[in-house]
KENUMI-833057 format. One record per residue (C-alpha): residue in three letters; x, y, z. Coordinates in pm, whole numbers. Example, Ala and Ser with C-alpha at 12.3 -4.5 7.8 and 13.67 -1.06 7.14 Angstrom:
2
<site Ala,<1230,-450,780>>;
<site Ser,<1367,-106,714>>;
# end
This chain:
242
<site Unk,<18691,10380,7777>>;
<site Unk,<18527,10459,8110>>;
<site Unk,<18126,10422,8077>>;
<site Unk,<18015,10686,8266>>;
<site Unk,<18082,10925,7949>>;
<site Unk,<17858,10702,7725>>;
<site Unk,<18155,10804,7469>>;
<site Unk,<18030,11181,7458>>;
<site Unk,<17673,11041,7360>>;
<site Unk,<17514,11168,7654>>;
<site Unk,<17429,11500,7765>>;
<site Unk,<17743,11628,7927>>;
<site Unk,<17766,11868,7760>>;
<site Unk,<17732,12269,7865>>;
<site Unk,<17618,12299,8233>>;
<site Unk,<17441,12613,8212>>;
<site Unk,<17717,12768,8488>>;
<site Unk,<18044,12693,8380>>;
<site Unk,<17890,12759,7985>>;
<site Unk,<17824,13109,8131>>;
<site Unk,<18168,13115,8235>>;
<site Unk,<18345,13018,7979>>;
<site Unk,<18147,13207,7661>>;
<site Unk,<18206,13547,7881>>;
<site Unk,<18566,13498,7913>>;
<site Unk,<18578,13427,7534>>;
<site Unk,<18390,13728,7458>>;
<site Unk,<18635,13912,7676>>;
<site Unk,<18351,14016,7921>>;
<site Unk,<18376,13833,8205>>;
<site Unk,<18268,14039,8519>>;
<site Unk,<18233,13799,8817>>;
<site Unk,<18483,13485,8869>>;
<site Unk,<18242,13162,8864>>;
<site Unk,<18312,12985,9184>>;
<site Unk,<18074,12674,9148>>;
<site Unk,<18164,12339,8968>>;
<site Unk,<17897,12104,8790>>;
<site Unk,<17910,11940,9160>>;
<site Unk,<17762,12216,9319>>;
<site Unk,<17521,12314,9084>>;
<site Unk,<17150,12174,8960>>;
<site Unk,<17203,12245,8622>>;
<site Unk,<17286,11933,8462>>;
<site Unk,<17075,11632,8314>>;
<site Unk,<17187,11354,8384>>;
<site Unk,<16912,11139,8204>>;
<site Unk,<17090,10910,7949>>;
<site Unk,<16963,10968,7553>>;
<site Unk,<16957,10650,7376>>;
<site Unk,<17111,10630,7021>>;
<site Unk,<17027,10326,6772>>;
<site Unk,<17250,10177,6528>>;
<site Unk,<17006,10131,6232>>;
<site Unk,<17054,9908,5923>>;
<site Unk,<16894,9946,5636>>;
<site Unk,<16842,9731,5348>>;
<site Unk,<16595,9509,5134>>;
<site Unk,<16372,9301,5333>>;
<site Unk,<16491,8977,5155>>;
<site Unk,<16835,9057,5261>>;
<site Unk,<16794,9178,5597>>;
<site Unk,<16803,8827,5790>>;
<site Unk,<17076,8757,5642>>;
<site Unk,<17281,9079,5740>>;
<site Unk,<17132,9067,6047>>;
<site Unk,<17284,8782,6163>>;
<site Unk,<17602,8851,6026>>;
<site Unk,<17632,9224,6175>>;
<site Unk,<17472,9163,6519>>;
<site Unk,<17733,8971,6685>>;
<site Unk,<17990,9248,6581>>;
<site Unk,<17722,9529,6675>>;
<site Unk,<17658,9354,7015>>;
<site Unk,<18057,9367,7047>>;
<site Unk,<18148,9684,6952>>;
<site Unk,<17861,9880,7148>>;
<site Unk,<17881,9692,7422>>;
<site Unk,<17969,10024,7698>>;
<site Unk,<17813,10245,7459>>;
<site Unk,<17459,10382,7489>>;
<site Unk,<17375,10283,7134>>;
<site Unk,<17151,10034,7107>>;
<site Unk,<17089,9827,6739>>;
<site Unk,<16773,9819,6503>>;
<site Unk,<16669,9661,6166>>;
<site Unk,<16453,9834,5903>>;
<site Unk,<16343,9711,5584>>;
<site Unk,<16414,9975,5298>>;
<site Unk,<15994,10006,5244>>;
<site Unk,<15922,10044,5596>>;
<site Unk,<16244,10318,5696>>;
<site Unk,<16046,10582,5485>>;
<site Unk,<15796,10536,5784>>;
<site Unk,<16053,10623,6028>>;
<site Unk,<16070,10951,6176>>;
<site Unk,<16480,10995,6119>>;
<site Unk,<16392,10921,5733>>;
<site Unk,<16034,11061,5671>>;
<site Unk,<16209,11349,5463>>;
<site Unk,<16327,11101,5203>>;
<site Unk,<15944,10992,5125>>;
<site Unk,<15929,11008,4718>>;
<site Unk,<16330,10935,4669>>;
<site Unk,<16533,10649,4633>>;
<site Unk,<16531,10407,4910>>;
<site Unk,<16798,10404,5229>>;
<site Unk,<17015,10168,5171>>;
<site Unk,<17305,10110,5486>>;
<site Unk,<17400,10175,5811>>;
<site Unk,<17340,10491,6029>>;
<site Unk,<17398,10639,6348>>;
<site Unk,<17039,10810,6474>>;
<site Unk,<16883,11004,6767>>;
<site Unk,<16570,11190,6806>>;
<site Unk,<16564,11568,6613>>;
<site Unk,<16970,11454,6474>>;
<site Unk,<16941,11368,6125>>;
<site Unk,<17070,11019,6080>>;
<site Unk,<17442,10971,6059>>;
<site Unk,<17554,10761,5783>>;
<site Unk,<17851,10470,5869>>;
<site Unk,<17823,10246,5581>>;
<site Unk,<17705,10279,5268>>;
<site Unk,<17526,9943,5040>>;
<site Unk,<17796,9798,4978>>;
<site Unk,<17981,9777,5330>>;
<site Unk,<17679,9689,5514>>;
<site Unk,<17646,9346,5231>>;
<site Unk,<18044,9314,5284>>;
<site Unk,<18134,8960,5490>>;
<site Unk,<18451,9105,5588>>;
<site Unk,<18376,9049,5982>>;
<site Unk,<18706,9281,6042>>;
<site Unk,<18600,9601,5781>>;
<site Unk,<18266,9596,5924>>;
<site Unk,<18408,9600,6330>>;
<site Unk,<18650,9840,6157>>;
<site Unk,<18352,10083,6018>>;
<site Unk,<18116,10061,6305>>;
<site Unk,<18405,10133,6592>>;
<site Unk,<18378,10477,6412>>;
<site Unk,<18071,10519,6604>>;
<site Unk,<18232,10479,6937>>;
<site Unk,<18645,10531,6907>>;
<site Unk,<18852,10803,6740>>;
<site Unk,<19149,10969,6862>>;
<site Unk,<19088,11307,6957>>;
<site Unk,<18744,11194,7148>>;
<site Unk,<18979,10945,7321>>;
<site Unk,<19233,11240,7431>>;
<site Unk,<18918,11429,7546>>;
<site Unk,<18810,11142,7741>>;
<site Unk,<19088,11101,7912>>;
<site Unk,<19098,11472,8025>>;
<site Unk,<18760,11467,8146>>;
<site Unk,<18830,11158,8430>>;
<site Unk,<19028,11420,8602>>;
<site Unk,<18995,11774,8457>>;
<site Unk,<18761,12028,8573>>;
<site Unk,<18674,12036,8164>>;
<site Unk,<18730,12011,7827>>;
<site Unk,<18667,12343,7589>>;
<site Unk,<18673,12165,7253>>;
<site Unk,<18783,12364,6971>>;
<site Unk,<18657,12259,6618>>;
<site Unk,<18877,12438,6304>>;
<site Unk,<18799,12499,5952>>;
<site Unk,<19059,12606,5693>>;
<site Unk,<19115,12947,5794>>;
<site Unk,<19437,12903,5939>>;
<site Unk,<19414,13297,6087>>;
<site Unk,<19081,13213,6219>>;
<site Unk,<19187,12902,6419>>;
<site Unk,<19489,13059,6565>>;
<site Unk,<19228,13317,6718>>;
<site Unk,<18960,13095,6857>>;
<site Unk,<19272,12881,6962>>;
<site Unk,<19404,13163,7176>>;
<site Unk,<19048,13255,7277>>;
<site Unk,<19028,12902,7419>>;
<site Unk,<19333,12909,7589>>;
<site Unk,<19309,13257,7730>>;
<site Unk,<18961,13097,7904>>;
<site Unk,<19135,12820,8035>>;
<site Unk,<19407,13011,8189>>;
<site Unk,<19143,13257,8332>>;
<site Unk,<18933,12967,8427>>;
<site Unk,<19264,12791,8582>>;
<site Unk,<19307,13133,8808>>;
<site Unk,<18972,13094,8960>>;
<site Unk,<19082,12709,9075>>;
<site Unk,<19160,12901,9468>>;
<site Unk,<18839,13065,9526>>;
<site Unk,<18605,12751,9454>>;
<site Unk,<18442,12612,9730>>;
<site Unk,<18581,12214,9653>>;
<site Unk,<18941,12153,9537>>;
<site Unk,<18979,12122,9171>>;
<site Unk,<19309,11911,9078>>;
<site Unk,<19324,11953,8714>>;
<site Unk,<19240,12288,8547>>;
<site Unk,<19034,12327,8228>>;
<site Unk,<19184,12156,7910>>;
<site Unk,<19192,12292,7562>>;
<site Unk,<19111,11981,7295>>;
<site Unk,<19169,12072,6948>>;
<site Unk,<19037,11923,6594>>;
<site Unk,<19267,11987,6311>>;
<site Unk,<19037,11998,6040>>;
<site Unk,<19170,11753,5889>>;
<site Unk,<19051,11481,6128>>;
<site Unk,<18727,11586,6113>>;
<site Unk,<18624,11323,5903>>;
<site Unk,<18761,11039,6195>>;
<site Unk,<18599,11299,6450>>;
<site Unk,<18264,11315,6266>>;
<site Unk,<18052,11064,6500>>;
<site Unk,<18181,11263,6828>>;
<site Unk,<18106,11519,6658>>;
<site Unk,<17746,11473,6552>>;
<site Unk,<17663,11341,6905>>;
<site Unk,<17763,11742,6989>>;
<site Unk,<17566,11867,6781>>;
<site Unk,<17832,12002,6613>>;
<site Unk,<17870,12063,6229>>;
<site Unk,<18141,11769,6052>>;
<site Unk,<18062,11872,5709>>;
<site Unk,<18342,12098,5621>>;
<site Unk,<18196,12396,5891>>;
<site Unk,<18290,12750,5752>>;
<site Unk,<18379,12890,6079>>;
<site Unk,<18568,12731,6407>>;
<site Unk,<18354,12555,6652>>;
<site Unk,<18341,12539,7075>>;
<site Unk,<18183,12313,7311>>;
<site Unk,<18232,12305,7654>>;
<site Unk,<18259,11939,7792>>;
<site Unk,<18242,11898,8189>>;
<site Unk,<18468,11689,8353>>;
<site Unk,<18515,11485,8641>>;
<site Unk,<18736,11721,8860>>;
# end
Protein backbone atom coordinates (compact mmCIF):
# COMPACT_ATOMS: atom_id res chain seq x y z
CA UNK A 1 0.00 0.00 0.00
CA UNK A 2 1.75 3.20 -1.04
CA UNK A 3 1.71 5.85 2.02
CA UNK A 4 1.14 8.81 0.38
CA UNK A 5 -2.78 7.86 0.31
CA UNK A 6 -2.81 7.40 4.16
CA UNK A 7 -5.27 4.43 2.95
CA UNK A 8 -8.06 7.04 1.85
CA UNK A 9 -7.81 8.56 5.49
CA UNK A 10 -6.69 11.76 4.36
CA UNK A 11 -8.28 14.47 2.60
CA UNK A 12 -8.00 13.52 -1.03
CA UNK A 13 -10.87 13.64 -1.59
CA UNK A 14 -12.99 16.26 -4.03
CA UNK A 15 -10.64 19.04 -5.33
CA UNK A 16 -13.06 21.70 -5.69
CA UNK A 17 -12.16 21.71 -9.80
CA UNK A 18 -12.33 18.42 -11.04
CA UNK A 19 -15.60 17.94 -8.31
CA UNK A 20 -17.08 20.75 -10.47
CA UNK A 21 -16.33 18.74 -13.36
CA UNK A 22 -17.41 15.74 -12.70
CA UNK A 23 -21.02 16.53 -10.73
CA UNK A 24 -21.88 18.73 -14.07
CA UNK A 25 -21.24 15.99 -16.38
CA UNK A 26 -23.40 13.73 -14.13
CA UNK A 27 -26.10 16.14 -14.07
CA UNK A 28 -25.84 16.24 -17.81
CA UNK A 29 -24.91 20.02 -17.73
CA UNK A 30 -21.60 20.37 -18.39
CA UNK A 31 -20.88 23.66 -20.39
CA UNK A 32 -17.09 24.25 -20.43
CA UNK A 33 -14.44 21.20 -20.71
CA UNK A 34 -12.22 21.48 -17.36
CA UNK A 35 -8.71 21.70 -18.55
CA UNK A 36 -6.79 21.85 -15.12
CA UNK A 37 -5.66 18.76 -13.02
CA UNK A 38 -5.29 18.78 -9.06
CA UNK A 39 -1.52 19.73 -10.19
CA UNK A 40 -2.39 22.88 -11.49
CA UNK A 41 -4.78 23.97 -9.17
CA UNK A 42 -4.73 25.47 -5.30
CA UNK A 43 -7.60 23.76 -4.27
CA UNK A 44 -6.49 20.92 -2.34
CA UNK A 45 -5.43 20.37 1.43
CA UNK A 46 -2.94 18.60 1.79
CA UNK A 47 -2.73 18.76 5.71
CA UNK A 48 -2.86 15.15 7.04
CA UNK A 49 -6.08 14.43 9.64
CA UNK A 50 -5.06 12.14 12.29
CA UNK A 51 -7.38 9.18 13.20
CA UNK A 52 -6.99 7.19 16.67
CA UNK A 53 -7.60 3.65 17.22
CA UNK A 54 -9.39 3.81 20.64
CA UNK A 55 -9.98 0.92 23.10
CA UNK A 56 -12.29 0.88 25.46
CA UNK A 57 -12.80 -1.14 28.44
CA UNK A 58 -12.77 -1.37 32.38
CA UNK A 59 -9.93 0.29 33.95
CA UNK A 60 -8.86 -2.95 35.79
CA UNK A 61 -8.62 -4.62 32.51
CA UNK A 62 -7.13 -2.12 30.40
CA UNK A 63 -3.26 -2.87 31.20
CA UNK A 64 -3.76 -5.93 30.51
CA UNK A 65 -5.32 -5.49 26.92
CA UNK A 66 -3.11 -2.95 26.39
CA UNK A 67 -0.24 -4.82 26.28
CA UNK A 68 -1.63 -7.53 24.49
CA UNK A 69 -3.24 -5.30 21.54
CA UNK A 70 -0.41 -2.72 21.16
CA UNK A 71 2.17 -4.73 19.55
CA UNK A 72 -0.48 -5.86 16.90
CA UNK A 73 -1.87 -2.12 16.73
CA UNK A 74 1.76 -0.80 16.32
CA UNK A 75 1.96 -3.53 13.41
CA UNK A 76 -0.95 -3.21 11.61
CA UNK A 77 -1.01 0.77 11.48
CA UNK A 78 2.25 1.09 10.92
CA UNK A 79 1.85 3.32 7.14
CA UNK A 80 -1.44 4.33 8.26
CA UNK A 81 -2.27 7.74 9.75
CA UNK A 82 -4.07 6.17 12.68
CA UNK A 83 -2.53 6.55 15.65
CA UNK A 84 -3.66 4.26 19.06
CA UNK A 85 -5.32 5.41 22.45
CA UNK A 86 -6.59 3.81 25.73
CA UNK A 87 -9.70 4.93 27.63
CA UNK A 88 -11.08 3.63 30.68
CA UNK A 89 -14.97 2.92 30.28
CA UNK A 90 -15.64 5.91 33.22
CA UNK A 91 -13.45 8.34 31.68
CA UNK A 92 -14.64 7.71 27.54
CA UNK A 93 -18.03 9.37 28.56
CA UNK A 94 -15.66 12.46 28.94
CA UNK A 95 -14.51 12.15 25.49
CA UNK A 96 -15.80 14.26 22.87
CA UNK A 97 -16.44 11.15 20.18
CA UNK A 98 -18.64 9.58 23.17
CA UNK A 99 -20.14 12.57 25.15
CA UNK A 100 -23.61 11.59 23.52
CA UNK A 101 -23.65 8.31 25.39
CA UNK A 102 -23.50 10.26 28.95
CA UNK A 103 -26.48 8.46 31.07
CA UNK A 104 -26.22 4.92 29.02
CA UNK A 105 -24.40 1.92 29.36
CA UNK A 106 -20.74 2.16 29.22
CA UNK A 107 -18.43 1.73 25.79
CA UNK A 108 -17.12 -1.25 25.88
CA UNK A 109 -14.44 -2.14 22.62
CA UNK A 110 -12.59 -0.96 19.94
CA UNK A 111 -13.32 2.01 17.55
CA UNK A 112 -12.12 3.81 14.72
CA UNK A 113 -12.53 7.88 15.56
CA UNK A 114 -11.87 11.36 14.06
CA UNK A 115 -12.98 14.73 14.98
CA UNK A 116 -17.02 15.58 14.02
CA UNK A 117 -17.12 11.37 12.62
CA UNK A 118 -18.96 9.49 15.08
CA UNK A 119 -16.77 6.70 16.29
CA UNK A 120 -16.50 3.61 14.17
CA UNK A 121 -16.93 0.47 15.96
CA UNK A 122 -14.21 -2.65 15.06
CA UNK A 123 -14.64 -4.89 17.92
CA UNK A 124 -17.10 -5.39 20.16
CA UNK A 125 -16.34 -6.72 24.33
CA UNK A 126 -15.69 -9.70 23.60
CA UNK A 127 -13.04 -9.45 20.64
CA UNK A 128 -11.18 -6.72 22.19
CA UNK A 129 -10.73 -9.43 25.69
CA UNK A 130 -10.05 -12.28 22.91
CA UNK A 131 -6.07 -13.58 23.12
CA UNK A 132 -6.36 -14.78 19.72
CA UNK A 133 -3.21 -12.56 18.48
CA UNK A 134 -4.36 -13.64 14.72
CA UNK A 135 -8.50 -12.65 15.09
CA UNK A 136 -7.52 -9.51 16.62
CA UNK A 137 -4.67 -8.56 13.54
CA UNK A 138 -7.55 -10.08 11.53
CA UNK A 139 -10.31 -7.43 12.97
CA UNK A 140 -8.17 -4.38 13.18
CA UNK A 141 -6.62 -4.79 9.37
CA UNK A 142 -10.34 -3.88 8.66
CA UNK A 143 -9.34 -0.47 9.50
CA UNK A 144 -6.68 -0.23 6.91
CA UNK A 145 -7.19 -3.20 4.03
CA UNK A 146 -10.26 -4.30 2.05
CA UNK A 147 -10.53 -5.13 -1.45
CA UNK A 148 -12.28 -2.65 -3.33
CA UNK A 149 -10.19 0.30 -1.41
CA UNK A 150 -7.17 -1.74 -2.56
CA UNK A 151 -8.44 -1.74 -6.40
CA UNK A 152 -9.04 2.04 -5.88
CA UNK A 153 -5.65 2.46 -4.64
CA UNK A 154 -4.10 1.04 -7.18
CA UNK A 155 -5.94 3.24 -9.81
CA UNK A 156 -5.12 6.31 -8.13
CA UNK A 157 -0.92 5.75 -8.44
CA UNK A 158 -1.53 6.32 -12.04
CA UNK A 159 -5.07 7.50 -12.95
CA UNK A 160 -6.11 10.97 -13.32
CA UNK A 161 -9.06 9.66 -10.67
CA UNK A 162 -11.23 7.49 -9.16
CA UNK A 163 -15.28 8.33 -9.26
CA UNK A 164 -16.38 5.83 -6.62
CA UNK A 165 -19.75 4.56 -6.95
CA UNK A 166 -21.51 3.28 -3.72
CA UNK A 167 -24.95 0.95 -4.51
CA UNK A 168 -27.87 0.10 -2.49
CA UNK A 169 -30.41 -2.60 -3.45
CA UNK A 170 -32.11 -0.95 -6.16
CA UNK A 171 -30.72 -2.83 -8.85
CA UNK A 172 -32.48 -0.12 -11.55
CA UNK A 173 -31.02 2.61 -9.55
CA UNK A 174 -27.38 1.35 -9.65
CA UNK A 175 -27.42 0.56 -13.27
CA UNK A 176 -28.23 4.43 -13.68
CA UNK A 177 -25.72 6.06 -11.42
CA UNK A 178 -23.40 3.27 -12.92
CA UNK A 179 -23.88 4.64 -16.41
CA UNK A 180 -23.89 8.20 -15.03
CA UNK A 181 -20.39 7.41 -13.77
CA UNK A 182 -19.18 6.01 -16.73
CA UNK A 183 -20.67 8.49 -19.15
CA UNK A 184 -18.38 11.17 -16.87
CA UNK A 185 -15.45 9.24 -17.25
CA UNK A 186 -15.68 8.86 -20.88
CA UNK A 187 -16.47 12.64 -21.16
CA UNK A 188 -13.78 13.33 -18.70
CA UNK A 189 -11.38 10.81 -20.79
CA UNK A 190 -12.22 13.17 -24.06
CA UNK A 191 -10.93 16.22 -22.40
CA UNK A 192 -7.37 14.18 -21.69
CA UNK A 193 -5.95 16.41 -25.27
CA UNK A 194 -6.78 19.82 -24.29
CA UNK A 195 -5.09 19.76 -20.68
CA UNK A 196 -2.19 21.67 -20.28
CA UNK A 197 0.12 18.43 -18.70
CA UNK A 198 -0.19 14.91 -20.19
CA UNK A 199 -2.54 12.71 -18.39
CA UNK A 200 -1.63 8.83 -19.00
CA UNK A 201 -4.48 7.14 -17.44
CA UNK A 202 -8.05 8.49 -17.78
CA UNK A 203 -10.61 8.65 -14.95
CA UNK A 204 -11.60 5.20 -13.41
CA UNK A 205 -15.01 4.07 -12.38
CA UNK A 206 -14.70 1.94 -8.80
CA UNK A 207 -17.76 0.24 -7.87
CA UNK A 208 -19.22 -1.20 -4.37
CA UNK A 209 -21.62 -3.99 -4.78
CA UNK A 210 -23.65 -3.56 -1.89
CA UNK A 211 -22.94 -6.41 -0.70
CA UNK A 212 -19.35 -5.62 0.30
CA UNK A 213 -20.26 -2.81 2.00
CA UNK A 214 -19.89 -4.28 5.17
CA UNK A 215 -15.79 -5.19 4.24
CA UNK A 216 -15.87 -1.54 2.63
CA UNK A 217 -17.34 0.12 5.74
CA UNK A 218 -13.95 1.67 7.29
CA UNK A 219 -13.04 3.23 3.66
CA UNK A 220 -16.07 4.15 3.69
CA UNK A 221 -16.55 6.09 6.91
CA UNK A 222 -13.15 7.81 6.33
CA UNK A 223 -15.39 9.33 3.10
CA UNK A 224 -17.78 10.36 4.83
CA UNK A 225 -19.87 8.19 3.20
CA UNK A 226 -22.99 6.31 4.62
CA UNK A 227 -22.10 2.09 5.28
CA UNK A 228 -25.26 1.47 7.04
CA UNK A 229 -27.43 0.01 4.41
CA UNK A 230 -27.68 3.79 2.42
CA UNK A 231 -31.16 4.05 0.63
CA UNK A 232 -29.84 5.63 -2.40
CA UNK A 233 -26.37 5.09 -4.52
CA UNK A 234 -23.43 7.06 -3.43
CA UNK A 235 -20.34 9.15 -5.45
CA UNK A 236 -17.11 10.43 -4.42
CA UNK A 237 -14.64 11.69 -6.48
CA UNK A 238 -11.06 10.48 -5.44
CA UNK A 239 -7.98 12.35 -7.16
CA UNK A 240 -5.30 10.50 -8.42
CA UNK A 241 -1.82 10.62 -9.15
CA UNK A 242 -1.91 11.14 -13.01
Amino acid sequence: MHPEFYLFFSKIVRATVFSMCVASVLLGHLAHACKYSVRDVAFVDLTQESYAFLTISSGSDLDAIKARIQPVATAVFLDSNIRTGWLSSEDAVNHPGFQSNQGRSLFTGAFLYRDGLKPLPLMIPDEVNDVDTNRSWSRMERAVHSPIRQQAVEHLLSAYAVILVVETKDVQENARVRLAAQSAAATLAKMIPEMPKPVDVPPQVVVVPYDMIQAEEAMLWGLEMTHLNPDKPQVAVLIGRG
